[in-house]
C-alpha positions as CSV (number, residue, x, y, z in Angstrom):
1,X,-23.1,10.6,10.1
2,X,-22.7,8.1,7.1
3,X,-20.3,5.7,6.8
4,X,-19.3,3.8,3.8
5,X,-16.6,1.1,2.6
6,X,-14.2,1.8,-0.1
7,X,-12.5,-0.9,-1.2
8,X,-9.1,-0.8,-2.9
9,X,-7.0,-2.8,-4.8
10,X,-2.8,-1.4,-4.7
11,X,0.3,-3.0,-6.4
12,X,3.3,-2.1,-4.4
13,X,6.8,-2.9,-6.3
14,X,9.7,-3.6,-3.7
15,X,12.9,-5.5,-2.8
16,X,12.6,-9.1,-2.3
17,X,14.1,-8.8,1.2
18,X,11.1,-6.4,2.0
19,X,8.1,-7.8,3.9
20,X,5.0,-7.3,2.1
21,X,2.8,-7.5,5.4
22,X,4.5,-5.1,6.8
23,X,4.6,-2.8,3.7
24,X,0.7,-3.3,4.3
25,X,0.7,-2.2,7.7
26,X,2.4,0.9,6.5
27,X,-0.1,1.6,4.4
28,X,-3.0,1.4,6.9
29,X,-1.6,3.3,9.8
30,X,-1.1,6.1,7.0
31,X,-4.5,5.8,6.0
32,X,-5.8,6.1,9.2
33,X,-3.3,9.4,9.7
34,X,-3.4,11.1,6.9
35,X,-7.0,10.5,5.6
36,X,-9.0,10.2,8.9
37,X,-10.0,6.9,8.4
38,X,-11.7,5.2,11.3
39,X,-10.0,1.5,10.3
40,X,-8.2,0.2,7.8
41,X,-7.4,-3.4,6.9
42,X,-5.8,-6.1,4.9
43,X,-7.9,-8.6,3.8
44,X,-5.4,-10.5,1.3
45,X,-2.7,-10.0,-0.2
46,X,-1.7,-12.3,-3.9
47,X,2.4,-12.3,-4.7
48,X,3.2,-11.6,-8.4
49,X,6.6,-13.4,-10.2
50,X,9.1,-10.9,-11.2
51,X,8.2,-9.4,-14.5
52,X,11.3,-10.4,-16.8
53,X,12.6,-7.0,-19.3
């Protein structure tokens, strides 16, 4: 069976008091779930300012 890598970059907007790590664990385990995925991971994560309207 083949196996490849699919990398993916995702922008998650949430509350301050929200833990991005965690939101990235989330993420994962659904991945792995929904999709069948034999392992997910996060490799980095980069925090964006707060976009001014």
């Amino acid at each position: 069976m083949a196996r490849t890598d699919i990398f993916l970059k995702v922008v998650v907007e949430h509350e301050e008091e929200e833990s991005p790590s965690r939101l990235a664990e989330e993420i994962c385990r659904r991945l792995e779930k929904l999709y069948g995925v034999r392992y997910a991971e996060v490799s980095s994560m980069v925090r964006q300012g707060a976009e001014e309207t």
